[in-house]
Predicted model as a PDB file, atoms N, CA, C, CB and O in Angstrom, pLDDT in the B-factor column:
MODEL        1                                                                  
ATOM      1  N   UNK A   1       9.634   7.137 -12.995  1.00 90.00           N  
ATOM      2  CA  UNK A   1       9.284   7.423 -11.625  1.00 90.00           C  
ATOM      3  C   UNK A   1       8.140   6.491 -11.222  1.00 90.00           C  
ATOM      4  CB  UNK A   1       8.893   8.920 -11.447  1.00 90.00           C  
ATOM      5  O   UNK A   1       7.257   6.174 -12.019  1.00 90.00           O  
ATOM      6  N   UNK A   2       8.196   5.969  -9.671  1.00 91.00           N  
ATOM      7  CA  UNK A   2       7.258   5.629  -9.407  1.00 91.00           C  
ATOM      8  C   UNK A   2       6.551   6.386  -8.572  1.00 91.00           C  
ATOM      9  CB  UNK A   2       7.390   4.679  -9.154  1.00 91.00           C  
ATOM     10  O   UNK A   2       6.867   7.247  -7.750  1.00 91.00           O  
ATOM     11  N   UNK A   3       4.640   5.511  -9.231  1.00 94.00           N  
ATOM     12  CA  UNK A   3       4.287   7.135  -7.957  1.00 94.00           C  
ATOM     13  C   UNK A   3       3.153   5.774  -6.786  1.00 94.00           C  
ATOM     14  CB  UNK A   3       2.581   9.394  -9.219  1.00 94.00           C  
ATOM     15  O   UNK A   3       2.493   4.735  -6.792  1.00 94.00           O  
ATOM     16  N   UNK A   4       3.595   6.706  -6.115  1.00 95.00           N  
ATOM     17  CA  UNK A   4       2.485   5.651  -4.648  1.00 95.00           C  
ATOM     18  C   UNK A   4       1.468   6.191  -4.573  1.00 95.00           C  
ATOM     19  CB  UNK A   4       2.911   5.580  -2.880  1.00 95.00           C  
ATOM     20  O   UNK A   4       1.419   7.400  -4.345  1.00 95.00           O  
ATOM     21  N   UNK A   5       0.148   5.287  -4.779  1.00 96.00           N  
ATOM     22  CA  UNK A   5      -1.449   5.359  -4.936  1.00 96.00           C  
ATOM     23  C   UNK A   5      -1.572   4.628  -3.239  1.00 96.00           C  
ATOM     24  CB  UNK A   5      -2.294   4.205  -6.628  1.00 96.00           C  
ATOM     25  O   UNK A   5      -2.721   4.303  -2.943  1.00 96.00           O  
ATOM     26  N   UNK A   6      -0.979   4.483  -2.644  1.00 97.00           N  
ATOM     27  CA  UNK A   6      -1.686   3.705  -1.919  1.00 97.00           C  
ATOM     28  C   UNK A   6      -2.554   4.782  -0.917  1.00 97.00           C  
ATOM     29  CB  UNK A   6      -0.707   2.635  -1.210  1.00 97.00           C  
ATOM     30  O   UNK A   6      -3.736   4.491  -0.730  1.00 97.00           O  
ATOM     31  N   UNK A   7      -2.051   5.943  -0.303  1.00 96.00           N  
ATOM     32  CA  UNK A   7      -2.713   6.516   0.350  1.00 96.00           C  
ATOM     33  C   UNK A   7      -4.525   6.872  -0.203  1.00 96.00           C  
ATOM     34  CB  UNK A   7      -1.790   7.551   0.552  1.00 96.00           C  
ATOM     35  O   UNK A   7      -5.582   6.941   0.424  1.00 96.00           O  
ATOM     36  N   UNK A   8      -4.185   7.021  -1.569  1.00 96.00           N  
ATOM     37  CA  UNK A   8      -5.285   7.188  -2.720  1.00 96.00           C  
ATOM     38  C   UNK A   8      -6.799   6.096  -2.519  1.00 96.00           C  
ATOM     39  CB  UNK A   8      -4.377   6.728  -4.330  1.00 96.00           C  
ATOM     40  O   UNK A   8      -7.966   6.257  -2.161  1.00 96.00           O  
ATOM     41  N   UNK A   9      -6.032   5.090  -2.936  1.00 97.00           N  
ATOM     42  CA  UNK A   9      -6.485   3.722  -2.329  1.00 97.00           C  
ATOM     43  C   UNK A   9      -7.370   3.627  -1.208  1.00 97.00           C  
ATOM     44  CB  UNK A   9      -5.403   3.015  -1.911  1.00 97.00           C  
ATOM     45  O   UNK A   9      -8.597   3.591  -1.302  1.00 97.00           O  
ATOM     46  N   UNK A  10      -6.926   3.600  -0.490  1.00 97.00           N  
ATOM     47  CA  UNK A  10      -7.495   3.753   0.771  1.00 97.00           C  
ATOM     48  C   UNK A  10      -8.753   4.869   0.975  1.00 97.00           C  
ATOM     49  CB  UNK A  10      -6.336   4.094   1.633  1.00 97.00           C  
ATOM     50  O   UNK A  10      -9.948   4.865   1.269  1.00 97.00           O  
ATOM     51  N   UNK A  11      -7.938   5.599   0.707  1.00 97.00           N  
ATOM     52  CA  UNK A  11      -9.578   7.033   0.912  1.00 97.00           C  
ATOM     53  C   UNK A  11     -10.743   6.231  -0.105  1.00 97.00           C  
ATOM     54  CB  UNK A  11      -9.127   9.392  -0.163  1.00 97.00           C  
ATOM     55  O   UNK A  11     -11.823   5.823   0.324  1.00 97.00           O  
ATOM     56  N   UNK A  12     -10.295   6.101  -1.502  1.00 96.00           N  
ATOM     57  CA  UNK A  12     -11.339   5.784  -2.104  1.00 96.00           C  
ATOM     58  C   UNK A  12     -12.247   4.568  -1.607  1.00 96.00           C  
ATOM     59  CB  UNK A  12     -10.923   5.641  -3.287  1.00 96.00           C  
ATOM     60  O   UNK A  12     -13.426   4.500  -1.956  1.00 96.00           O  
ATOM     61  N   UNK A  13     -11.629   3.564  -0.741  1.00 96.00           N  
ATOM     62  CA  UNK A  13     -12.269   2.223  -0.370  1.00 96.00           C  
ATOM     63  C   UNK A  13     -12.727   2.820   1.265  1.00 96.00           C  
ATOM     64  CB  UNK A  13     -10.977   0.628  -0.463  1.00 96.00           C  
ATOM     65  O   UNK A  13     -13.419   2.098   1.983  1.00 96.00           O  
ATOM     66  N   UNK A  14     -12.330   3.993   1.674  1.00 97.00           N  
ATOM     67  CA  UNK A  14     -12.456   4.572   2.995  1.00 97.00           C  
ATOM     68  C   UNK A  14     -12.276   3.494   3.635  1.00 97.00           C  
ATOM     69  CB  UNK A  14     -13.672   5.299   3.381  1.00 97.00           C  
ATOM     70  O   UNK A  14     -13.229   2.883   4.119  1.00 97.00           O  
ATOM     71  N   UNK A  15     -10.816   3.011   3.763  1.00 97.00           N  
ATOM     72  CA  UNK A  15     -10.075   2.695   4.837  1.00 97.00           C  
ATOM     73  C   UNK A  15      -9.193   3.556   5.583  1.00 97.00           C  
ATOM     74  CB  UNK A  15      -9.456   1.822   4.509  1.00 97.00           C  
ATOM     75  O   UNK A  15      -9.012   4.628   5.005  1.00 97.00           O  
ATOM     76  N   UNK A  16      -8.498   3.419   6.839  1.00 95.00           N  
ATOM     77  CA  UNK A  16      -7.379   3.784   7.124  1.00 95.00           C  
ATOM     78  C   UNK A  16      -6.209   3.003   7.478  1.00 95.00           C  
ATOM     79  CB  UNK A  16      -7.581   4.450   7.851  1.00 95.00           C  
ATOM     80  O   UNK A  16      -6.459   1.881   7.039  1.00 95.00           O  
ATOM     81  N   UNK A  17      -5.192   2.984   7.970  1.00 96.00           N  
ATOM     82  CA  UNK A  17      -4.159   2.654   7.869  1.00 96.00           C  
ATOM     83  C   UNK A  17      -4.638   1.263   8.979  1.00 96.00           C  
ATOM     84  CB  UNK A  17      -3.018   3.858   8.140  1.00 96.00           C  
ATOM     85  O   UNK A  17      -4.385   0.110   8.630  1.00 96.00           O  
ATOM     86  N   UNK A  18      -5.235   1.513  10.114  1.00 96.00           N  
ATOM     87  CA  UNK A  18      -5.000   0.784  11.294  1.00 96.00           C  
ATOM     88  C   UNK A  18      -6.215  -0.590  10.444  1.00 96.00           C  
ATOM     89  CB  UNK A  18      -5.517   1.832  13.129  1.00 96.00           C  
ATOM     90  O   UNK A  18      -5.975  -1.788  10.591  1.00 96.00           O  
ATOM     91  N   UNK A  19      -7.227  -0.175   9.758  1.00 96.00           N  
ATOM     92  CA  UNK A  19      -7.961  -1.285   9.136  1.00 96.00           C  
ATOM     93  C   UNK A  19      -7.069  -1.856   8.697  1.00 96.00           C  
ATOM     94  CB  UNK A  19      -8.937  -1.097   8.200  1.00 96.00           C  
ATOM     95  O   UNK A  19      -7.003  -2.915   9.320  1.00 96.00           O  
ATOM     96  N   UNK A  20      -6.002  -1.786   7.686  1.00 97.00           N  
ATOM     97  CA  UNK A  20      -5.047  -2.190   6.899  1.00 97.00           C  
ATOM     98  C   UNK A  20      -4.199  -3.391   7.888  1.00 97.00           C  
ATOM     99  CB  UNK A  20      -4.178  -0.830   6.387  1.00 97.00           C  
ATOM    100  O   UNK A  20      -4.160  -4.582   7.578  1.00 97.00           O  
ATOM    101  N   UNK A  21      -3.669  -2.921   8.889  1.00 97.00           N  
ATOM    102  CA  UNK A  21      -2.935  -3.642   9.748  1.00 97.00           C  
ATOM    103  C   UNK A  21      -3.509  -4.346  10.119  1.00 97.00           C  
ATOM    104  CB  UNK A  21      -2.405  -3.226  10.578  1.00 97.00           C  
ATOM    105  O   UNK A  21      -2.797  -5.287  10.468  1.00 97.00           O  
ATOM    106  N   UNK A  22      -4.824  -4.580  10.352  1.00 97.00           N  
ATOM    107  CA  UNK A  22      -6.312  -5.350  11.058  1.00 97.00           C  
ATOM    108  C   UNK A  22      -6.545  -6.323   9.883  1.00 97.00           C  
ATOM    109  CB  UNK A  22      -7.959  -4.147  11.355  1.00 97.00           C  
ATOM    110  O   UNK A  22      -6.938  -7.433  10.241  1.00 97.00           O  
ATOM    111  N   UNK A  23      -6.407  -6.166   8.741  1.00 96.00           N  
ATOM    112  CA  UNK A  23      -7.009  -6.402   7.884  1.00 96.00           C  
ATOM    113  C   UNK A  23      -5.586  -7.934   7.220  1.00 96.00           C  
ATOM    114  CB  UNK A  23      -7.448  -4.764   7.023  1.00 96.00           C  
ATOM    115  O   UNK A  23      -5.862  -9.117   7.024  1.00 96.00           O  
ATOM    116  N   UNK A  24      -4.367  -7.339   7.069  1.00 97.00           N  
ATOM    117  CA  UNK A  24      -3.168  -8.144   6.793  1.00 97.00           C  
ATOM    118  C   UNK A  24      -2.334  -8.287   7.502  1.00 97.00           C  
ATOM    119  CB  UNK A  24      -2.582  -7.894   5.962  1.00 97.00           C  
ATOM    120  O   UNK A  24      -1.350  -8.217   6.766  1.00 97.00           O  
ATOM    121  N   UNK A  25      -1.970  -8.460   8.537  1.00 97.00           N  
ATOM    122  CA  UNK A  25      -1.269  -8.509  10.030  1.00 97.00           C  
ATOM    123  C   UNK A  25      -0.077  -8.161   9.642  1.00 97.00           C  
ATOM    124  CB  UNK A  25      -1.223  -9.921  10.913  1.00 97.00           C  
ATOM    125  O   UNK A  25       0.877  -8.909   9.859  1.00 97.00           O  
ATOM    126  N   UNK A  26       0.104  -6.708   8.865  1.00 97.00           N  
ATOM    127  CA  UNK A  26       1.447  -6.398   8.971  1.00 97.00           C  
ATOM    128  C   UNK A  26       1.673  -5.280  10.408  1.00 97.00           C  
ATOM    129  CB  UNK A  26       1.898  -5.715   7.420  1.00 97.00           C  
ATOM    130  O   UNK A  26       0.764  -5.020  11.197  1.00 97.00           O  
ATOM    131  N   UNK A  27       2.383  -5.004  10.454  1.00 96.00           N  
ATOM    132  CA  UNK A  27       3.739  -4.187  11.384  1.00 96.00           C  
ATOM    133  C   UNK A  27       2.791  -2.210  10.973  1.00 96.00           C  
ATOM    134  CB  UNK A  27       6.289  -4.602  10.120  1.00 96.00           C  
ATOM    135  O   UNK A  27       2.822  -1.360  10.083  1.00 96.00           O  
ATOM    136  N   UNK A  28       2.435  -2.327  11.663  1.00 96.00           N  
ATOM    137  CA  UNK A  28       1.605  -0.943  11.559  1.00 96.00           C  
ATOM    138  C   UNK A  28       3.559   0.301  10.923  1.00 96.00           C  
ATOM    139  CB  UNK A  28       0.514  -0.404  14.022  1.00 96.00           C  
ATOM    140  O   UNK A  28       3.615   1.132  10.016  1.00 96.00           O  
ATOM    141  N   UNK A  29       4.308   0.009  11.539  1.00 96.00           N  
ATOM    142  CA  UNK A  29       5.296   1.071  10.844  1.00 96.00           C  
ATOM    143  C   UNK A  29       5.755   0.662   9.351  1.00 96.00           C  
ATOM    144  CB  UNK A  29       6.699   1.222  11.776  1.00 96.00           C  
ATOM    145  O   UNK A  29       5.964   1.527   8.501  1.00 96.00           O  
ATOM    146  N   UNK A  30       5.868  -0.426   9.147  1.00 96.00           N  
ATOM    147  CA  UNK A  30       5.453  -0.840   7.339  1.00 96.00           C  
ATOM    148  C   UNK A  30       4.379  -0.173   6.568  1.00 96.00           C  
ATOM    149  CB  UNK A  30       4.909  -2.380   7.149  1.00 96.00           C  
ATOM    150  O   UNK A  30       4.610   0.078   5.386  1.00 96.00           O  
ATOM    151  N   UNK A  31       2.826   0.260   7.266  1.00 97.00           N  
ATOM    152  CA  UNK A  31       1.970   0.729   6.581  1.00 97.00           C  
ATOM    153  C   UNK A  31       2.198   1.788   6.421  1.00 97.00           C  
ATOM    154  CB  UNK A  31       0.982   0.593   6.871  1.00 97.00           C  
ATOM    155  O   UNK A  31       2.128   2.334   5.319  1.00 97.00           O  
ATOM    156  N   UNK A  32       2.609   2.485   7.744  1.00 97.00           N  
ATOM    157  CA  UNK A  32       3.111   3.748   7.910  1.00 97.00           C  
ATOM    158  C   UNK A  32       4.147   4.810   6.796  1.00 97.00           C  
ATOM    159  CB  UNK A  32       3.759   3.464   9.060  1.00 97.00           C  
ATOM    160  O   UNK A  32       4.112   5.940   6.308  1.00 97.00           O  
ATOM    161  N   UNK A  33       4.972   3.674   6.802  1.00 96.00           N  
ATOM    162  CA  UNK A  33       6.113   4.221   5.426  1.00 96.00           C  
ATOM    163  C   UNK A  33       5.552   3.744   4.164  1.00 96.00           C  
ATOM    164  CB  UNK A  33       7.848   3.501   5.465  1.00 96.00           C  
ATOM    165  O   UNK A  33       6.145   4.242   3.208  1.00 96.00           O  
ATOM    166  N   UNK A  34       4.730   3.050   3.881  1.00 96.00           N  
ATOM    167  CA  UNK A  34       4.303   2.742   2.570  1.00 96.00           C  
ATOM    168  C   UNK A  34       3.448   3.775   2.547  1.00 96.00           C  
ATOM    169  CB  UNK A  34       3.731   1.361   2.248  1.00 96.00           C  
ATOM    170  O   UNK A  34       3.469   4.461   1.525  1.00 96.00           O  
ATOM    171  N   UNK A  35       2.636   4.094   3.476  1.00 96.00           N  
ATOM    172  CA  UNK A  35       1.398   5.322   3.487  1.00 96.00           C  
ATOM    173  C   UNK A  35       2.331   6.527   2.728  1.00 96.00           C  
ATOM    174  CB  UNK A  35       0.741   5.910   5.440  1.00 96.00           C  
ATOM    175  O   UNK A  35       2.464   6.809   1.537  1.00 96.00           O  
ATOM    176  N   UNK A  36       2.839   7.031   3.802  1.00 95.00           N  
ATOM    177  CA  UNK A  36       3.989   8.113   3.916  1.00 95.00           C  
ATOM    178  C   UNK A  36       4.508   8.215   2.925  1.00 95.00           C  
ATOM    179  CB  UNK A  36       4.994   7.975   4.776  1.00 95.00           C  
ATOM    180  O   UNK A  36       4.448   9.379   2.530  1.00 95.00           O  
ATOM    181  N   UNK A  37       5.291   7.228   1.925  1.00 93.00           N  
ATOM    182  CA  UNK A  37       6.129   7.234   0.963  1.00 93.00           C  
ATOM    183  C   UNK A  37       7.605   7.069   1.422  1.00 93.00           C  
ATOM    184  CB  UNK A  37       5.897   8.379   0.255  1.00 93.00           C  
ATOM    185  O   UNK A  37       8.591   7.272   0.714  1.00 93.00           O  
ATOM    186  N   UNK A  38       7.600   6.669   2.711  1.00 93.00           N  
ATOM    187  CA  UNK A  38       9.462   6.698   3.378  1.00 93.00           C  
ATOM    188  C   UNK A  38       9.541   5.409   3.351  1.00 93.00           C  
ATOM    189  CB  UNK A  38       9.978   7.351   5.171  1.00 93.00           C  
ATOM    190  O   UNK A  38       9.739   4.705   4.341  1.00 93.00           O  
ATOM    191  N   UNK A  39       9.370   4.971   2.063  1.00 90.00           N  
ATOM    192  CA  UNK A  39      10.265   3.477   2.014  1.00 90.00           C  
ATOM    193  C   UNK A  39      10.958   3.452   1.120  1.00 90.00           C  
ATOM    194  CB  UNK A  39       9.621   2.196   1.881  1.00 90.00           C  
ATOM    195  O   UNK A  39      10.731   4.228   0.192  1.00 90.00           O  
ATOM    196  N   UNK A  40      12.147   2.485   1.053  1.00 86.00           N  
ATOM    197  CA  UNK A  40      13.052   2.055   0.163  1.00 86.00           C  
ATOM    198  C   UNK A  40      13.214   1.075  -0.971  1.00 86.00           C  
ATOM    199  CB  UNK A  40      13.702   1.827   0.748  1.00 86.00           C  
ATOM    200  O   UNK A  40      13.858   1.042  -2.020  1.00 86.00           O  
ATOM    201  N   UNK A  41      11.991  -0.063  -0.052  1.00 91.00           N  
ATOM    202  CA  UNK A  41      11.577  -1.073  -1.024  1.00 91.00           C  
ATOM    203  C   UNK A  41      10.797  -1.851  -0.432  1.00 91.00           C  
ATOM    204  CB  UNK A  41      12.552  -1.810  -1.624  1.00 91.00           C  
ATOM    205  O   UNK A  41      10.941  -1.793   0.789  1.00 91.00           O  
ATOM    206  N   UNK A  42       9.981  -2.602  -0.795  1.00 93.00           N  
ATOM    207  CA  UNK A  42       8.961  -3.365  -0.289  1.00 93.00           C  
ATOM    208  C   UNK A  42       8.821  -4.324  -0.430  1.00 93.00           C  
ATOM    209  CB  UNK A  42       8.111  -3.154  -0.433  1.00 93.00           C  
ATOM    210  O   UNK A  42       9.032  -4.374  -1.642  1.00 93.00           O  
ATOM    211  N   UNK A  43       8.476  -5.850   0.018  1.00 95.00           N  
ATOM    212  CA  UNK A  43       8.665  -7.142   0.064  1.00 95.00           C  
ATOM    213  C   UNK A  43       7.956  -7.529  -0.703  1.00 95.00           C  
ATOM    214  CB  UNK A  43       8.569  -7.731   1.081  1.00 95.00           C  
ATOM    215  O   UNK A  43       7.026  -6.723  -0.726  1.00 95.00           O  
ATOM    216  N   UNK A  44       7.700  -8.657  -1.718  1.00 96.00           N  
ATOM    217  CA  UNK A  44       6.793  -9.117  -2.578  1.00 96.00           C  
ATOM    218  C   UNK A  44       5.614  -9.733  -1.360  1.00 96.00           C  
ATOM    219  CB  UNK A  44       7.549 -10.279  -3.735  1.00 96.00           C  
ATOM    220  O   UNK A  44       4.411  -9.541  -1.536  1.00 96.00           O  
ATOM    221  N   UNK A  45       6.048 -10.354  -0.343  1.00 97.00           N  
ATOM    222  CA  UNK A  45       5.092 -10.854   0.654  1.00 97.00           C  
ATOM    223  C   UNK A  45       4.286  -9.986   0.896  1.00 97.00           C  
ATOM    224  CB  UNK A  45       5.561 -11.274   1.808  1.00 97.00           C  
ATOM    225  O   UNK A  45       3.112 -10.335   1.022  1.00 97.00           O  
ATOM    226  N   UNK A  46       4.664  -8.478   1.052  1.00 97.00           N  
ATOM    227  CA  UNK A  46       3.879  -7.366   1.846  1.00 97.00           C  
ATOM    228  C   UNK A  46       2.832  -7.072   0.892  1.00 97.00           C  
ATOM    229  CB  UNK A  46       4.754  -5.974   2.268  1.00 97.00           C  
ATOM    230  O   UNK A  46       1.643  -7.031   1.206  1.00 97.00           O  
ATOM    231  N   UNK A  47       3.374  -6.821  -0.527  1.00 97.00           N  
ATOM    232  CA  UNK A  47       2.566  -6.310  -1.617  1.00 97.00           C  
ATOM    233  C   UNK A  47       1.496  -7.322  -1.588  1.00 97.00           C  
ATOM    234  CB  UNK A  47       3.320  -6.167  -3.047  1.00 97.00           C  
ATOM    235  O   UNK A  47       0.305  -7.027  -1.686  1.00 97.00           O  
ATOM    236  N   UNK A  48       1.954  -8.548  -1.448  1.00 97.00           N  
ATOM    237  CA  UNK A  48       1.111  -9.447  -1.728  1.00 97.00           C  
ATOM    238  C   UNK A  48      -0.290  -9.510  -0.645  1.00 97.00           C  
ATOM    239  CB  UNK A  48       1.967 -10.683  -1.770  1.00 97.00           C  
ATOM    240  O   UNK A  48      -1.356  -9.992  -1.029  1.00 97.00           O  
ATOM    241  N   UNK A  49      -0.162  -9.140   0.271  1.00 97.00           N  
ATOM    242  CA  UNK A  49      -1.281  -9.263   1.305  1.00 97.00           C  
ATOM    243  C   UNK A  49      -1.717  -7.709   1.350  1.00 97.00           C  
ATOM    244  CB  UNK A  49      -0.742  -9.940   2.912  1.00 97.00           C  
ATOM    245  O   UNK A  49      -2.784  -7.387   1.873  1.00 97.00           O  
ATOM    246  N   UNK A  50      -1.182  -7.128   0.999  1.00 97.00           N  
ATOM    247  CA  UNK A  50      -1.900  -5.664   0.481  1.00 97.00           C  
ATOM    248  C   UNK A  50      -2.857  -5.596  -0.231  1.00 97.00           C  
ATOM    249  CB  UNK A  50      -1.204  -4.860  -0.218  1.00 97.00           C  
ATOM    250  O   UNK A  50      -3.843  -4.895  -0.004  1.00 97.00           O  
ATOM    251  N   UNK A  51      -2.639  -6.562  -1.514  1.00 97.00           N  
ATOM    252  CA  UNK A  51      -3.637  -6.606  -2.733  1.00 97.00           C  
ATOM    253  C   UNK A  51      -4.778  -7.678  -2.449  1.00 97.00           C  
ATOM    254  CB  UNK A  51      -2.818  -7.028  -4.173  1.00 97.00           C  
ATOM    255  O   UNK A  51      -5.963  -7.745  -2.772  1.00 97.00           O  
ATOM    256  N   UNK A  52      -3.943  -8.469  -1.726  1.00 97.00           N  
ATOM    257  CA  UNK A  52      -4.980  -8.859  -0.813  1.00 97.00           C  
ATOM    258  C   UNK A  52      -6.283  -8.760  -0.387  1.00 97.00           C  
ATOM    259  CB  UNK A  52      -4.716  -8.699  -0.168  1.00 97.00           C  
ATOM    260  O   UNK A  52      -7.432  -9.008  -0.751  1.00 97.00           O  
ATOM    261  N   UNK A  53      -5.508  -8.194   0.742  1.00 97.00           N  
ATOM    262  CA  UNK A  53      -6.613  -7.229   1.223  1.00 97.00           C  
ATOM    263  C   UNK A  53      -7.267  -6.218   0.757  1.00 97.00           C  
ATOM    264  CB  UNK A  53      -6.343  -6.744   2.031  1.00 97.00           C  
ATOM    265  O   UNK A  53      -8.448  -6.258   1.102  1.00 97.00           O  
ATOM    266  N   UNK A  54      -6.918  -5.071  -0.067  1.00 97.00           N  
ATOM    267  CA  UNK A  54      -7.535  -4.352  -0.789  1.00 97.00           C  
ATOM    268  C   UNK A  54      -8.166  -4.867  -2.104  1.00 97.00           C  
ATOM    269  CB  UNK A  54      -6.777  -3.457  -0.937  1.00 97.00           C  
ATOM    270  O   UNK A  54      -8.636  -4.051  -2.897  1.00 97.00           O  
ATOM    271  N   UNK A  55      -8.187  -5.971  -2.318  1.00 96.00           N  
ATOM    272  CA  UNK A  55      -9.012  -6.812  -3.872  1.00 96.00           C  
ATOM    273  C   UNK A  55      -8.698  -5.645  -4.761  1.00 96.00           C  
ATOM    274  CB  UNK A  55     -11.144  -7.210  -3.867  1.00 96.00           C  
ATOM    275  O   UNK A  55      -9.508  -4.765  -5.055  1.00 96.00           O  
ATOM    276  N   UNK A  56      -7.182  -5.729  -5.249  1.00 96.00           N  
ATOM    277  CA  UNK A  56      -6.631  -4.915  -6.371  1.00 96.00           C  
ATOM    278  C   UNK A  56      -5.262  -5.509  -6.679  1.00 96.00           C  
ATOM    279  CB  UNK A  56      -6.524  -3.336  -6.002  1.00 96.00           C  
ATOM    280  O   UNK A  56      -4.969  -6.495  -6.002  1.00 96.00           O  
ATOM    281  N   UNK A  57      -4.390  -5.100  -7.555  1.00 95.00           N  
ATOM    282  CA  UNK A  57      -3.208  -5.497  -8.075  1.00 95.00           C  
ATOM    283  C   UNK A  57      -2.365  -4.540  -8.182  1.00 95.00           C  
ATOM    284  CB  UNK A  57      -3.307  -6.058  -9.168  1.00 95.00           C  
ATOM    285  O   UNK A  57      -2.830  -3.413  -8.358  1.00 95.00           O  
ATOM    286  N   UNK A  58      -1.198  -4.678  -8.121  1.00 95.00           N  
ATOM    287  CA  UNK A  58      -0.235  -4.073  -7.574  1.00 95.00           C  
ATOM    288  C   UNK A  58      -0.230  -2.599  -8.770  1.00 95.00           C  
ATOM    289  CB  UNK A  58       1.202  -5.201  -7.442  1.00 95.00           C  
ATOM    290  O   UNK A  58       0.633  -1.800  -8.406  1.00 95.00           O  
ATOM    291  N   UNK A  59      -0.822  -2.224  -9.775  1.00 94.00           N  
ATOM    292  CA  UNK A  59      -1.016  -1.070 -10.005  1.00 94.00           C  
ATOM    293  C   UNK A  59      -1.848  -0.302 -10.223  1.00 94.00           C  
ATOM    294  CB  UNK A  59      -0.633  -0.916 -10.491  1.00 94.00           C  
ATOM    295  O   UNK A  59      -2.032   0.487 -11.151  1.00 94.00           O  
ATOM    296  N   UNK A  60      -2.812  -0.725  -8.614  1.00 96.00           N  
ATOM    297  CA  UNK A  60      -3.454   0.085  -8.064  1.00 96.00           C  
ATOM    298  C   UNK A  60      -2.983   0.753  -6.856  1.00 96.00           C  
ATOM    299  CB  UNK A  60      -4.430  -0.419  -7.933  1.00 96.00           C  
ATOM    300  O   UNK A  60      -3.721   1.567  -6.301  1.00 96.00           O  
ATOM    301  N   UNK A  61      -1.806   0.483  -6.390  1.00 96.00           N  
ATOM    302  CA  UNK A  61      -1.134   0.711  -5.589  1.00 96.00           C  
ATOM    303  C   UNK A  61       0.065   1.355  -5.847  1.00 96.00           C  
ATOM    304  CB  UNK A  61      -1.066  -0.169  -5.086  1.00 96.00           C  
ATOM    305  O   UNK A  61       0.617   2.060  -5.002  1.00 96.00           O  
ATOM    306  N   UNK A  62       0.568   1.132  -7.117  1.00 95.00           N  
ATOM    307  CA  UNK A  62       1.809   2.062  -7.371  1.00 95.00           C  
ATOM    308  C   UNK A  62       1.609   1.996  -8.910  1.00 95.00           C  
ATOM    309  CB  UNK A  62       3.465   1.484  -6.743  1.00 95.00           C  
ATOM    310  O   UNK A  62       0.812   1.290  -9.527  1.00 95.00           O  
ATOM    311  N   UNK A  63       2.499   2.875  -9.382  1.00 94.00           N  
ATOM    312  CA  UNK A  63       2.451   3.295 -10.901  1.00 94.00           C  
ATOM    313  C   UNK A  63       3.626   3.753 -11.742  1.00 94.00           C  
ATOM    314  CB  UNK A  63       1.588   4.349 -11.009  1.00 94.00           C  
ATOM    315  O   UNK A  63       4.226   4.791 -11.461  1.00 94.00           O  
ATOM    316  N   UNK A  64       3.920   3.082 -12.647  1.00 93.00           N  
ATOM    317  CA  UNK A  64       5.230   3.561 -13.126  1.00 93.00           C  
ATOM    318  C   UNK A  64       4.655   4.786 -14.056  1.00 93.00           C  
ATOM    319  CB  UNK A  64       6.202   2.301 -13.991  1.00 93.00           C  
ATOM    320  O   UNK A  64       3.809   4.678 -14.944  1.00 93.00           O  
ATOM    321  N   UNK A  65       5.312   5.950 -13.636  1.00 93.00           N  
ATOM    322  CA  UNK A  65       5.339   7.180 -14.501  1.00 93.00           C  
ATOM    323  C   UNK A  65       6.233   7.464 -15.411  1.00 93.00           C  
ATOM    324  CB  UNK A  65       5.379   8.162 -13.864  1.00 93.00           C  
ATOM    325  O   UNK A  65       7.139   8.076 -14.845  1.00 93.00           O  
ATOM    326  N   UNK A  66       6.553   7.285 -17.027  1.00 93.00           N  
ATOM    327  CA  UNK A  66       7.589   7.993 -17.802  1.00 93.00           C  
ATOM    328  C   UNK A  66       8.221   9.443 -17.381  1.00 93.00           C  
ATOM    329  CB  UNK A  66       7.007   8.150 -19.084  1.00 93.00           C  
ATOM    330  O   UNK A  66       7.736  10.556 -17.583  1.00 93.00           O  
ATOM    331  N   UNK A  67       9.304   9.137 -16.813  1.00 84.00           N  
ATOM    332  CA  UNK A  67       9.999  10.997 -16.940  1.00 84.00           C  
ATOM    333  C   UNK A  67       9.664  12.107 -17.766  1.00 84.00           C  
ATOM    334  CB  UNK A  67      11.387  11.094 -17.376  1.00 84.00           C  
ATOM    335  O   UNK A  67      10.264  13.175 -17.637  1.00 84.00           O  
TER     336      UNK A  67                                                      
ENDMDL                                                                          
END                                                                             
């Protein structure tokens, strides 16, 4: 399973979503479903300006969990 830190993320760096969009010029409904967890899959581009912007690596943002 994967589990999504990103909402996590954020509180701990006390951002919110709209900094995020401010911050990597994505599509505020991309942050939205990555926030949320209603995505399907995510672009290596997106991840990439995520970590970006948050000065972290991609598993600080998501996490593979053993079943």
């Amino acid at each position: 399973m994967i589990e999504n830190r990103f909402a996590q993320l954020l509180a701990q760096k006390r951002l919110d979503r709209r900094d995020i969009v401010k911050m990597t010029g994505l599509d505020n409904h991309i942050i939205y479903k990555i926030y949320k967890g209603k995505y399907s899959r995510i672009d290596l581009i997106t991840l990439d300006k995520l970590c970006a912007a948050l000065n972290c690596d991609t598993n600080d943002i998501f996490a593979y969990i053993p079943d």
